[in-house]
C-alpha positions, 0 to 999 in steps of 0.5 A: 500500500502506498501512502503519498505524504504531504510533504514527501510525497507517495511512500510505502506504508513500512515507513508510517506507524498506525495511531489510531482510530481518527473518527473517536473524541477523546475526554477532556483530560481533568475528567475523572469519569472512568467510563468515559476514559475506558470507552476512549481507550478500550470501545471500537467499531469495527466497519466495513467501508470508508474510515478515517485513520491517524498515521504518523511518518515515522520512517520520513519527515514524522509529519502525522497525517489524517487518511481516509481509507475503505477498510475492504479494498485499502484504497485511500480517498483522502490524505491531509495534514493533521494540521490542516485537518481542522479542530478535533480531528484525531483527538 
């Protein structure tokens, strides 16, 4: 799978690390609300389709980035700095 990084361009995904589910909100961090933090850390969906992930070029210029991915075909629809991502995405 090739991932073209924004700032270096297409590279092969050996060269990025997965960070995670890019759809969650994490709680705000004073929250002492347990079930909030568990739901954070432990609940995922598990679909089939378009999913919107956090990588990070780890073996480049270790910008994070947001993708758009079909889980079913691995085809990327969107790649885009996670500083250009807009507020909240990835948190």
């Amino acid at each position: 799978m090739l991932i073209t990084c924004p700032y270096c361009g297409p590279r092969d995904v050996s060269e990025f690390t997965y960070q995670g589910d890019g759809n969650r909100t994490r709680p705000d961090p004073d929250s002492t609300d347990l079930g909030a933090w568990n739901r954070y850390v432990y609940d995922r969906v598990n679909i089939a389709g378009e999913h919107n992930e956090i990588w990070q070029h780890s073996g480049g210029c270790r910008m994070h980035i947001a993708i758009t991915r079909s889980t079913t075909t691995h085809k990327i629809s969107s790649v885009r700095a996670m500083r250009d991502a807009g507020p909240g995405a990835g948190q």
